[in-house]
MIMI-434255 format. One record per residue (C-alpha): x, y, z. Coordinates in nm, 2 decimals. Layout:
# MIMI-434255
[[X Y Z]]
...
# end
This chain:
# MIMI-434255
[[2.29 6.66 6.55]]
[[2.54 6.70 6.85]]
[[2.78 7.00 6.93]]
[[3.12 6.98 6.93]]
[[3.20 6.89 7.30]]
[[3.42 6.64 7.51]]
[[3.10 6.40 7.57]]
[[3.06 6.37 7.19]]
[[3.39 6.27 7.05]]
[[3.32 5.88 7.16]]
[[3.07 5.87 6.87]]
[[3.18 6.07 6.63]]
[[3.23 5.87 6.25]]
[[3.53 5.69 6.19]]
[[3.57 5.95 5.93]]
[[3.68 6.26 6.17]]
[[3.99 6.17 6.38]]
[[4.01 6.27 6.81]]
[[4.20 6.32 6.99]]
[[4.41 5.99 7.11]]
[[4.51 6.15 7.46]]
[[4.37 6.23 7.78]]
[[4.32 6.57 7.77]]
[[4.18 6.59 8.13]]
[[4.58 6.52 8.21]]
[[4.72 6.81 7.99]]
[[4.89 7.13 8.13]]
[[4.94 7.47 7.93]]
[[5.30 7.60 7.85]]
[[5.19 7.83 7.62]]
[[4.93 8.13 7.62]]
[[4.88 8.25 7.28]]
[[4.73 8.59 7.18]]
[[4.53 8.58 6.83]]
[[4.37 8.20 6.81]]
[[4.25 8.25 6.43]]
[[4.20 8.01 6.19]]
[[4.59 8.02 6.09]]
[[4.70 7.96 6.44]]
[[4.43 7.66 6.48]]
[[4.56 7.54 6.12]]
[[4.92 7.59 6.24]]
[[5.10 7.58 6.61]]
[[4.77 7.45 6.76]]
[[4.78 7.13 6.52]]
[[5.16 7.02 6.58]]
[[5.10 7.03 6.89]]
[[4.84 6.81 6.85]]
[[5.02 6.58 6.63]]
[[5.28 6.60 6.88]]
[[5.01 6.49 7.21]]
[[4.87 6.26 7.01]]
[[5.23 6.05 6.95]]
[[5.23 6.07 7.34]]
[[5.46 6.37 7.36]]
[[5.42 6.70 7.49]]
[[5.13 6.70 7.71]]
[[5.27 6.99 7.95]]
[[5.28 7.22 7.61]]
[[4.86 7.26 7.59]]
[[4.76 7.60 7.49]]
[[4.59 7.88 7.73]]
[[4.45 8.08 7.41]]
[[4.40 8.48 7.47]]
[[4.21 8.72 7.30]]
[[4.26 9.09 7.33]]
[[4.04 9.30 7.07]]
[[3.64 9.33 7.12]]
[[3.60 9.12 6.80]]
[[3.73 8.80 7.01]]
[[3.48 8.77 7.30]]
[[3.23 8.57 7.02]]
[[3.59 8.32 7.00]]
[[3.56 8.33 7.38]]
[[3.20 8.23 7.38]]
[[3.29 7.92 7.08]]
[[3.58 7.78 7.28]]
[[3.42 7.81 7.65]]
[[3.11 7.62 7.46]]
[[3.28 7.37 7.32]]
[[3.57 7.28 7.58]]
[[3.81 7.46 7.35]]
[[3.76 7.17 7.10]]
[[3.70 7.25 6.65]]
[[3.77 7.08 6.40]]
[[4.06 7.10 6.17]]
[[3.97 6.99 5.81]]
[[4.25 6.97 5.51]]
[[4.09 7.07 5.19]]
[[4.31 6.79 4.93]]
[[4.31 6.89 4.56]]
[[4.10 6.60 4.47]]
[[3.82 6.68 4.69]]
[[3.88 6.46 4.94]]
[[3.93 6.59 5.36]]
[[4.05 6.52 5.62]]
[[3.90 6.56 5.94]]
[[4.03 6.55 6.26]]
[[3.93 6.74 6.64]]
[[4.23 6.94 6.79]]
[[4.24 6.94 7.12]]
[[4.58 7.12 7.23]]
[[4.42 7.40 7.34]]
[[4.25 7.34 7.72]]
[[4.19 7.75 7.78]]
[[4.06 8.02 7.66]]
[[4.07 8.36 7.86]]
[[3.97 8.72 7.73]]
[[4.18 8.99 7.85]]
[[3.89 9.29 7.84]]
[[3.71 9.07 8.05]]
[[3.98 9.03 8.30]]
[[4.30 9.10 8.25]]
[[4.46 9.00 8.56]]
[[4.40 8.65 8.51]]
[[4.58 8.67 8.14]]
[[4.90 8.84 8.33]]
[[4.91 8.63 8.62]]
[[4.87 8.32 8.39]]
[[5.20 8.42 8.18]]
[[5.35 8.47 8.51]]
[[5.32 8.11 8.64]]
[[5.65 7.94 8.63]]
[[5.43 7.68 8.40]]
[[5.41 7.90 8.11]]
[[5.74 7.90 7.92]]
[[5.66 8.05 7.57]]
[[5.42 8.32 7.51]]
[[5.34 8.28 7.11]]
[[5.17 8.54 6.90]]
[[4.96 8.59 6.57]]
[[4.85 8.89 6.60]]
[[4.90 9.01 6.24]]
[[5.12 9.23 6.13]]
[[4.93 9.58 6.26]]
[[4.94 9.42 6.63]]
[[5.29 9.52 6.64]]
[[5.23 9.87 6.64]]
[[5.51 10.02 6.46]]
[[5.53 10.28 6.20]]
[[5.48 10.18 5.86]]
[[5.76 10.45 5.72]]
[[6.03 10.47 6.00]]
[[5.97 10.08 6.15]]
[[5.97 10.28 6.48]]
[[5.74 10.20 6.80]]
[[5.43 10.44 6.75]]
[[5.40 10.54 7.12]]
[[5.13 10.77 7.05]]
[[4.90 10.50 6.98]]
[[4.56 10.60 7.22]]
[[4.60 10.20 7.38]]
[[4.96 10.21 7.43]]
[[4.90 10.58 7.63]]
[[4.65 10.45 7.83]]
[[4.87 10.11 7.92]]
[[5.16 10.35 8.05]]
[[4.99 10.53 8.26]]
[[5.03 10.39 8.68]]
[[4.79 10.17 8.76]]
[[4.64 10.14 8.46]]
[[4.46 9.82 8.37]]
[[4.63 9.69 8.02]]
[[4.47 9.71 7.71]]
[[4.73 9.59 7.48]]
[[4.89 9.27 7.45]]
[[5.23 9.49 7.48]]
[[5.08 9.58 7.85]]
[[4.98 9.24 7.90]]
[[5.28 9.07 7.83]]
[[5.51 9.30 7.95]]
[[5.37 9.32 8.28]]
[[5.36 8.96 8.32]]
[[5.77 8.96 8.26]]
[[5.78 9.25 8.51]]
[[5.63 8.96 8.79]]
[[5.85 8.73 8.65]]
[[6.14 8.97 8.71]]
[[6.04 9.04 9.06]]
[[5.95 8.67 9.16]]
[[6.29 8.52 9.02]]
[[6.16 8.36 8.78]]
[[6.32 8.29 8.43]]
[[6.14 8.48 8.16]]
[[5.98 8.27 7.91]]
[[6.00 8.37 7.53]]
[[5.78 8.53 7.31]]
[[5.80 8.32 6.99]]
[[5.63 8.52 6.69]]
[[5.44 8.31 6.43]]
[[5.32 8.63 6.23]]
[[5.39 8.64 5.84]]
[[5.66 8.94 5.89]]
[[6.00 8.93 5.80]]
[[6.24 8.91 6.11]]
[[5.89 8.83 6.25]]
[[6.08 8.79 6.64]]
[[6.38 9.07 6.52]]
[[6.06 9.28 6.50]]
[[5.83 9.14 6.84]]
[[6.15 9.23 7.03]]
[[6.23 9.55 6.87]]
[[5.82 9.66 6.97]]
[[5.84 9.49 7.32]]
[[6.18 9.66 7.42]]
[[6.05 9.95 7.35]]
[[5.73 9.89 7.50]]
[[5.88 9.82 7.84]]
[[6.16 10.08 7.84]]
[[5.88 10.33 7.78]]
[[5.73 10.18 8.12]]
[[6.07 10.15 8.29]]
[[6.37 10.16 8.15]]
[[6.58 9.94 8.38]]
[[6.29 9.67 8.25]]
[[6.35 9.73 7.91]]
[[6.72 9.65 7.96]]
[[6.66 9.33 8.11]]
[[6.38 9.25 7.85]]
[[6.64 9.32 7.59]]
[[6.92 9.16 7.77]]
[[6.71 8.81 7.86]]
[[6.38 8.74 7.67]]
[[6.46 8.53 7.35]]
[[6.26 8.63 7.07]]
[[6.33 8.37 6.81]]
[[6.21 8.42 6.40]]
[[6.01 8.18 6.22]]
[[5.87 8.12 5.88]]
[[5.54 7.96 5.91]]
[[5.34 7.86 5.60]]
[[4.96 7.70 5.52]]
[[4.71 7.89 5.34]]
[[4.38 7.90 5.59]]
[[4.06 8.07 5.40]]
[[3.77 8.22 5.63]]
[[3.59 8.00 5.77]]
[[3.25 7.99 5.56]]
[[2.89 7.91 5.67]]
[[2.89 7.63 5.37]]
[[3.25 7.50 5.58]]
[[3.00 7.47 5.92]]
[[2.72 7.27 5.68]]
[[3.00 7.06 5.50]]
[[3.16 6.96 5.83]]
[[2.78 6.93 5.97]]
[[2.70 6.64 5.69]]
[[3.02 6.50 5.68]]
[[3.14 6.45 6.03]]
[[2.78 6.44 6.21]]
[[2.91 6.72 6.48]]
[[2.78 7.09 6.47]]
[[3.12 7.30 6.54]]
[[3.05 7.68 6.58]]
[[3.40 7.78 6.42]]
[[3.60 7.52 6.21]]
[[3.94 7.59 6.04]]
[[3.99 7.46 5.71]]
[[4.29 7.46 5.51]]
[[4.57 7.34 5.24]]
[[4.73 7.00 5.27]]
[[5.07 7.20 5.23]]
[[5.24 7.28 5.58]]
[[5.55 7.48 5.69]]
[[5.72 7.60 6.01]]
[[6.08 7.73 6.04]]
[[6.21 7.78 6.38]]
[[6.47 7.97 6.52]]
[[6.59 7.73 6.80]]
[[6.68 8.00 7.03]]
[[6.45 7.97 7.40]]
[[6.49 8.08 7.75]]
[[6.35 7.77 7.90]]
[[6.27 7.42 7.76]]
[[6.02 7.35 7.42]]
[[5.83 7.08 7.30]]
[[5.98 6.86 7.05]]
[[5.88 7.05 6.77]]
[[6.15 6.86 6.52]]
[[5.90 6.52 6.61]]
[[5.59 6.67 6.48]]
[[5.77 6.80 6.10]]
[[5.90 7.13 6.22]]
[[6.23 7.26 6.08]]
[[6.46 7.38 6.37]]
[[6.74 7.63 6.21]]
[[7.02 7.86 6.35]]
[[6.90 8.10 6.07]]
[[6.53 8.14 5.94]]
[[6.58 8.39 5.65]]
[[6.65 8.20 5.35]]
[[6.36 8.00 5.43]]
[[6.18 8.33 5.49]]
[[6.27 8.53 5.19]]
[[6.18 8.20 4.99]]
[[5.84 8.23 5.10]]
[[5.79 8.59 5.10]]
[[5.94 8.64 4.75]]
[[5.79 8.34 4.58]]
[[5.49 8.26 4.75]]
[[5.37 8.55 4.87]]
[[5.48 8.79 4.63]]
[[5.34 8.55 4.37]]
[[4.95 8.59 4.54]]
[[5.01 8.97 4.45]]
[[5.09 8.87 4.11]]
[[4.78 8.67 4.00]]
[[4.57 8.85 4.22]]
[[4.52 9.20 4.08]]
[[4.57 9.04 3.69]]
[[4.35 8.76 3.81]]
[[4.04 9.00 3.97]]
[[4.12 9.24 3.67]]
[[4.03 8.98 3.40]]
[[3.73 8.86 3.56]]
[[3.86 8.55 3.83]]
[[3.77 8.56 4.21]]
[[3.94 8.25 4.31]]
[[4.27 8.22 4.31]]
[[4.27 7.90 4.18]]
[[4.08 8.01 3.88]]
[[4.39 8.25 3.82]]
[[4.65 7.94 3.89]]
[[4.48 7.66 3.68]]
[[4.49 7.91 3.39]]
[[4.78 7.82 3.19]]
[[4.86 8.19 3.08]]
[[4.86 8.30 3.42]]
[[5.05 8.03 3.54]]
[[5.36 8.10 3.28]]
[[5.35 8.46 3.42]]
[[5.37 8.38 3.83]]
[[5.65 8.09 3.68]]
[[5.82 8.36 3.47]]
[[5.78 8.58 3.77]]
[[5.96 8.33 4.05]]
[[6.23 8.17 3.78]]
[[6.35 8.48 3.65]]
[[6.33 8.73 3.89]]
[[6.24 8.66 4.24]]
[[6.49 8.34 4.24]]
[[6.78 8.52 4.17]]
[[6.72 8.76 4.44]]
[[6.74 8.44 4.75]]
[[7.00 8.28 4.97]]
[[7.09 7.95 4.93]]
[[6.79 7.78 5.10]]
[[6.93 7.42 5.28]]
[[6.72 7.12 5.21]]
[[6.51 7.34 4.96]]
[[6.47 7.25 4.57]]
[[6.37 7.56 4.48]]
[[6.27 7.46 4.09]]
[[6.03 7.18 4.29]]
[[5.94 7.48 4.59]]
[[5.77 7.67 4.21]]
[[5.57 7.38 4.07]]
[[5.40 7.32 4.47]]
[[5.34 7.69 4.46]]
[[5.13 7.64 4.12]]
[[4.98 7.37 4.24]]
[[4.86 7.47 4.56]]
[[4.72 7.78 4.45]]
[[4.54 7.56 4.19]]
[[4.35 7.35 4.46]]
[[3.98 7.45 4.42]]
[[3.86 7.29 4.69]]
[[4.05 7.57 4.93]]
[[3.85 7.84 4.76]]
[[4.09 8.13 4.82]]
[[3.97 8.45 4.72]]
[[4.13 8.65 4.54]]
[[3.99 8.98 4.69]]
[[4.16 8.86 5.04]]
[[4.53 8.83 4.83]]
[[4.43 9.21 4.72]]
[[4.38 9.33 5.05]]
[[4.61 9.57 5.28]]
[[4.86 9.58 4.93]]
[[5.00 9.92 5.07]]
[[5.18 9.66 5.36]]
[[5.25 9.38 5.14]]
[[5.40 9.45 4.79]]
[[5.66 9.75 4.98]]
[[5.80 9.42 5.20]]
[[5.74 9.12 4.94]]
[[5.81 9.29 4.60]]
[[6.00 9.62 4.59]]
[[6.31 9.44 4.77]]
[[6.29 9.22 4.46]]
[[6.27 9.50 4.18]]
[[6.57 9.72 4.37]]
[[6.79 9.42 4.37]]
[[6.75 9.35 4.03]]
[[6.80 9.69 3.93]]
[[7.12 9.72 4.10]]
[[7.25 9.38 3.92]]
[[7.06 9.41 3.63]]
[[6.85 9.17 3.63]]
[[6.49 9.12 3.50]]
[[6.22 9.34 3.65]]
[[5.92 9.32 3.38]]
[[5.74 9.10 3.55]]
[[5.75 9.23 3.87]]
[[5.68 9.61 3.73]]
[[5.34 9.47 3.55]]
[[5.26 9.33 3.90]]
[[5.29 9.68 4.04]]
[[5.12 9.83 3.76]]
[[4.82 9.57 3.78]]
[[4.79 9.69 4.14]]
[[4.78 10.02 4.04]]
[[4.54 9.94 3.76]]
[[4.28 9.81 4.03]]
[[4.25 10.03 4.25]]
[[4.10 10.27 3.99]]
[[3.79 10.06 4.16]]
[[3.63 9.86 3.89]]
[[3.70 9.59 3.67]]
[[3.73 9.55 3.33]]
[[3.37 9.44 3.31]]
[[3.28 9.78 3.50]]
[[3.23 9.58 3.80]]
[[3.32 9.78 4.11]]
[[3.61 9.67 4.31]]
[[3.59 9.72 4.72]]
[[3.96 9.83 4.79]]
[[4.06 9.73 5.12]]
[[4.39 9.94 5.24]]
[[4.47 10.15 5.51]]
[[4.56 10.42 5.27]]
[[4.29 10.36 5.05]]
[[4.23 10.71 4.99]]
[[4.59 10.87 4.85]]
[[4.60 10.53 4.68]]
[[4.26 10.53 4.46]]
[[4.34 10.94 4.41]]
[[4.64 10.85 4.26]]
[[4.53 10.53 4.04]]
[[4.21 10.84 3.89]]
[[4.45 11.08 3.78]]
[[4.67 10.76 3.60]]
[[4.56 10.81 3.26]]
[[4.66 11.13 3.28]]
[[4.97 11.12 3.42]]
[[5.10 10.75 3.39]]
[[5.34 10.82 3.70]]
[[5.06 10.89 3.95]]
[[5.05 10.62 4.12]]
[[5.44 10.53 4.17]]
[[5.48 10.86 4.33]]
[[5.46 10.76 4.64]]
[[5.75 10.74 4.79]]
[[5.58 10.59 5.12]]
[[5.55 10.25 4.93]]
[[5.81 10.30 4.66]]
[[6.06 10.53 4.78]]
[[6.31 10.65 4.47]]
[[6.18 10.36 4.23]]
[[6.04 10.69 4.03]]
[[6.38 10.81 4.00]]
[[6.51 10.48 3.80]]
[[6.46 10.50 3.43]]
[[6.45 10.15 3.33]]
[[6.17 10.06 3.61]]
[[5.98 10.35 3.52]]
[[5.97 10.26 3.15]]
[[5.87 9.85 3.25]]
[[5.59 9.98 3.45]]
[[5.49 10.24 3.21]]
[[5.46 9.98 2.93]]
[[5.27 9.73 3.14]]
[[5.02 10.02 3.23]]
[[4.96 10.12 2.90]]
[[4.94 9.76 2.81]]
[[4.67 9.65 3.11]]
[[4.45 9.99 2.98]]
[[4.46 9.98 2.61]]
[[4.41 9.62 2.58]]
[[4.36 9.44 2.91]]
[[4.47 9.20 3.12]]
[[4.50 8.88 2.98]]
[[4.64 9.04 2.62]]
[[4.90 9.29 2.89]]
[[5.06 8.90 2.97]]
[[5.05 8.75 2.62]]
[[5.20 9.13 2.57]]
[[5.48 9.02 2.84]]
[[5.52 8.68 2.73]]
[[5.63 8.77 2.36]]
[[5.87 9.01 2.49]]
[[6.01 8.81 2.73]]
# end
């Protein structure tokens, strides 16, 4: 069977789509740091849709990776002419296959990073694009502040020094820019953060005003940094995706992407120099991204935290397991309708009741096998950002906050570390540690866990939260999970 490269897409089964374009003809306008699978799932594919209608074929991607872990991505995309394979994962089994090409480079900054500087410096590059999750920001997870300290960020502010970080990288690149008289281009955020570019430009600025400060002015004063919402849930790539694909398509491909049918990209239009046509390829161009943004982060992702810990509690390791039972699925509705809804913005062009029912459903799609210990991971940085702001407005208007308080609690109840089998749980968190110390002493002292004012500041303080979570603790150890929600139901 062939590998994925250029020579083999002629033959490929009418099944898999190519590429329609020359991509011998394309130039990059982009250099992204962090190609993962979202990115390939995401940016990489619109722009793809985009070359394909004829459009945009200055706009190709130079891909960069900074951390160790990316020099096997480097070896994958130099193999294979930057080429994988994008397949969409429909609820009725069915996918759809298709070869992106829109990305023509790939170069790994420990390697060399010269060539990754001067490359953003070209007056070809015109946006510099980033997943880089939300810890490659490098700000403090209690003040929000730049954490200067950090050992790679000392090392890149020292003269001379050769950068490490993509905050060196990038920043030195504008610095040429600066000096050549060249426009800067703009570093558009795609990460799942709220006030993802409020926040890029916040880290950056401070970045580069640590290395000079008459720089950081001018990257404050001229570098846009537009917000997005960007949405499409993209599992790990599995070795039974590589076989699938393998048997399917008739083409090996070292690293595929696989995903959701569901799409969604909400874009600040606010650039320094010209874009593609994003609008032509099904991208939302706004003057203002947060409605959108706390849609998704309230609803959606707040709503993966609610059947996840429930869900792995009562036995389920797939998320759509969790969302195709109907008990569950009352909850995470109960959850969005009653109290996460009433805490939004009007969202434009946005049926909210209909935005519910495609949540449901796409967390019900088996065939995208999302796992329900990925949803639990890193909770110490999601639920402070996607839930608390929902429980604190509530309480202030007194609204409903049962729901989300049994969420809280369920977290809570697994990271005592095993299951309600007596399975053991893996906690992933950065502050595993406090966290699981806290969740042992629970049954003791029900208020352990909620204590920490880190994640939950004064919610300890408020009476009426304290005596929701209480009762959905009590609930999820005397009697369980699933009879904690039929619990909830019949008092809601």
């Amino acid at each position: 069977m062939p590998a994925l490269e250029p020579s083999v897409l002629s033959g490929l089964s009418a099944s898999v789509a190519v590429p329609s374009y020359d991509r011998s003809g394309l130039t990059a306008g982009i250099v992204h740091f962090g190609v993962g699978g979202f990115h390939r799932a995401h940016q990489a594919m619109y722009l793809d849709r985009l070359m394909n209608a004829g459009n945009a074929h200055d706009w190709a991607i130079c891909g960069v990776g900074v951390l160790p872990g990316d020099a096997r991505m480097k070896q994958v995309m130099d193999s294979q002419d930057c080429l994988y394979t994008l397949v969409v994962k429909n609820p009725d089994g069915t996918r759809d296959g298709r070869i992106i090409g829109s990305i023509i480079e790939y170069l790994f900054a420990p390697e060399d990073p010269e060539a990754v500087i001067e490359k953003m410096a070209s007056e070809a590059i015109r946006i510099v694009s980033l997943t880089v999750t939300e810890g490659g920001y490098n700000f403090h997870h209690v003040t929000g502040e730049f954490d200067a300290g950090n050992p790679d960020v000392v090392h890149d502010l020292q003269p001379g020094a050769a950068p490490r970080t993509t905050f060196g990288l990038v920043t030195e690149a504008l610095a040429r820019r600066r000096a050549r008289g060249l426009t800067p281009f703009t570093v558009m955020s795609c990460d799942n953060i709220q006030g993802n570019g409020d926040v890029a430009r916040k880290m950056f600025t401070a970045y580069a005003t640590l290395k000079d400060p008459e720089l950081g002015s001018w990257v404050e004063n001229n570098v846009p940094f537009p917000n997005s919402m960007v949405d499409r849930i993209t599992p790990v790539t599995t070795d039974a995706d590589r076989e699938a694909i393998a048997a399917e398509f008739g083409v090996e491909d070292a690293w595929p992407v696989v995903c959701e049918p569901f799409e969604q990209w909400v874009l600040e239009d606010h650039f320094s120099l010209d874009r593609p046509p994003f609008e032509d390829a099904g991208v939302q161009l706004v003057a203002d991204v947060e409605p959108y943004e706390l849609m998704k982060l309230r609803l959606l992702n707040a709503s993966h935290q609610g059947m996840c810990y429930f869900g792995y509690l009562a036995g389920y390791r797939y998320a759509h397991e969790v969302a195709q039972d109907p008990l569950f699925a009352q909850f995470l509705l109960g959850y969005m309708d009653k109290e996460a809804t009433p805490t939004l913005h009007p969202v434009p062009g946005i049926d909210l009741d209909g935005y519910q029912q495609t949540l449901i459903e796409r967390f019900s799609n088996e065939h995208v096998r999302d796992t329900l210990a990925r949803l639990c991971a890193e909770s110490s940085d999601r639920i402070p950002k996607w839930l608390v702001p929902v429980i604190r407005i509530n309480l202030e208007r007194g609204g409903e906050i049962a729901r989300s308080a049994a969420i809280v609690a369920s977290w809570a109840r697994y990271d005592e570390g095993a299951d309600e089998q007596g399975n053991p749980i893996d906690v992933v968190d950065r502050l595993k540690e406090p966290l699981m110390a806290a969740a042992a002493r629970q049954r003791e002292e029900p208020l352990a866990f909620i204590s920490n004012r880190e994640i939950f500041g004064d919610l300890i303080d408020n009476p009426v939260f304290v005596a929701a979570y209480t009762q959905a603790l009590d609930d999820l150890h005397r009697v369980g999970a699933r009879a904690a929600l039929e619990s909830l139901a019949a008092r809601s």
